[in-house]
N, C-alpha and C positions, 0 to 999 in steps of 0.2 A: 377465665371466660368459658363458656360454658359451649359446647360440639356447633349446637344451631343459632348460637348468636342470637338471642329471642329479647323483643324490646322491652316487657317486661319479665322479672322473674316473679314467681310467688312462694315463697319457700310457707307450708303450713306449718306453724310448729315442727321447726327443723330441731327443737333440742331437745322434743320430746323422747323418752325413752334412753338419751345420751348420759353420761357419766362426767367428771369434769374438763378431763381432758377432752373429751371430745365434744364437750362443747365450745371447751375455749378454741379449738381450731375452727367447728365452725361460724364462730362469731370472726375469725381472723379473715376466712374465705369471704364469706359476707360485706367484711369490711371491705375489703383488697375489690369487690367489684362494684361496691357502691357510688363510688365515679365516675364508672361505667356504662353502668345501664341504672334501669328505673325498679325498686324494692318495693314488693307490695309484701311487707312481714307479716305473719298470723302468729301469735307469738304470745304466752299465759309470763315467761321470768322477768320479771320487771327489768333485772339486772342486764340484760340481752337486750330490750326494749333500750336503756339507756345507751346501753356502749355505740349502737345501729341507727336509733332512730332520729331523724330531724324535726318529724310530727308522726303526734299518734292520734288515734280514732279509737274510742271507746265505748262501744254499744251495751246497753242495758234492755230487755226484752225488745229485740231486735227496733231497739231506736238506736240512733246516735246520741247518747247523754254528755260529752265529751269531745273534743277536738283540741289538739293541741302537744307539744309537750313541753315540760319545764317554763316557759320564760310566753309563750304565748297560749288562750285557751281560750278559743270562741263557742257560746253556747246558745243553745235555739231560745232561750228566755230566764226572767229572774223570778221568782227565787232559784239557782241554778243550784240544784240537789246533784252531788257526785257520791255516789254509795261507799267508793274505794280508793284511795288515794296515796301514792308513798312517796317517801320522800330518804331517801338516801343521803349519808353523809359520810365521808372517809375524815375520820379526825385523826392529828398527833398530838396525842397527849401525854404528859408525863409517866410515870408509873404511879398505878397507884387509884384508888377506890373516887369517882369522878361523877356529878350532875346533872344530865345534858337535857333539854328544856327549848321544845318548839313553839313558837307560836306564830299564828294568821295575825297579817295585822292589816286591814282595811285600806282605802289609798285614805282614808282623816287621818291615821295612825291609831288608831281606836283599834284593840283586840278584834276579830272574829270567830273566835272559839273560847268559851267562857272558861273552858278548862285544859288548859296548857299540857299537852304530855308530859310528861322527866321520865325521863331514864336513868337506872344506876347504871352506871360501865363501870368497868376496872380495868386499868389500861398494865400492859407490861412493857419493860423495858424495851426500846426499839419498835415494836410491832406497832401499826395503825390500828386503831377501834374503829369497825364498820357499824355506825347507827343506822337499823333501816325502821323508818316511824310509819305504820299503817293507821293513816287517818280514813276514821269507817264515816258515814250521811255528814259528810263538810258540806257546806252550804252558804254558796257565795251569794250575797245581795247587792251588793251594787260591780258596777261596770270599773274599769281602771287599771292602777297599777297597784298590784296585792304585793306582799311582803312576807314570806316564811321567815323570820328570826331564829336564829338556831346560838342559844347562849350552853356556855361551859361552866358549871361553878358562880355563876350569877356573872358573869364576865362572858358580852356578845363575841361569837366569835365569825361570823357571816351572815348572811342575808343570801335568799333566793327570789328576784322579782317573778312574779306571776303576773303576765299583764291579761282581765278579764274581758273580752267584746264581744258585740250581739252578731253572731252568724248570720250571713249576707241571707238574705230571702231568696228563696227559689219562688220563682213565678209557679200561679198553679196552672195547672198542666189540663185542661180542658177535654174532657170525655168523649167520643164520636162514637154516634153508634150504625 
């Protein structure tokens, strides 16, 4: 906890400039108070973003184009264009030269990206293969529950649901002059 006890903290890109170690400690610190009090993160590592956050908020020319993260993501309208998107996967896989293979799949089950990533990995004995897949103008059209499939070798190995909803309306806000 931090000298003045302040009800919210804002740390801005706290990993900026850090090295690994000392980012993994302050991803530990971070963690260790986020029970605590209230996290408003400014944060570019995805991977920081994941281990910390509960929701994220994603501005594109100072809009909101994004809200959400993982499993919930409400957006101010359809066709809903996201420029940048990742998708992180810790796999264990055997040893040895391996296919790995994302795709959107719509709440019909119908594809959403005509063109499927694959990855070649090549896994070594023991050690995990970290997939990080940058999906660049995804673009969701309808509302629902979305589906990342993540197959190995033509053999599914998980599912990530993304559920898509229309952002609550702000009343407009009336000018006085």
């Amino acid at each position: 906890m931090s000298a003045t006890e302040p009800r919210v903290l804002l740390p801005d890109e706290p990993m900026a400039g850090m090295g690994v170690d000392e980012s993994a400690r302050m991803v530990d610190i971070l963690r260790a108070l986020k029970g605590q009090q209230t996290i408003l993160l400014i944060e570019h590592h995805m991977d920081t973003i994941a281990a910390l956050c509960d929701h994220a908020l994603v501005g594109q020319d100072g809009k909101v184009s994004l809200l959400g993260i993982f499993r919930n993501i409400s957006v101010s309208g359809l066709p809903a264009q996201h420029p940048r998107m990742f998708l992180v996967a810790i796999l264990g896989l055997e040893a040895g030269p391996h296919s790995v293979v994302v795709r959107l799949l719509r709440p019909d089950g119908q594809q959403a990206m005509p063109n499927a990533p694959e990855i070649s990995v090549h896994a070594s004995a023991g050690q995990d293969v970290n997939v990080i897949v940058e999906l660049n103008n995804l673009s969701f059209t309808t509302y629902g529950a979305h589906r990342f499939e993540l197959s190995v070798d033509g053999e599914p190995v998980g599912d990530l649901p993304v559920t898509l909803m229309q952002m609550p309306k702000t009343p407009e806000r009336r000018r006085t002059n």
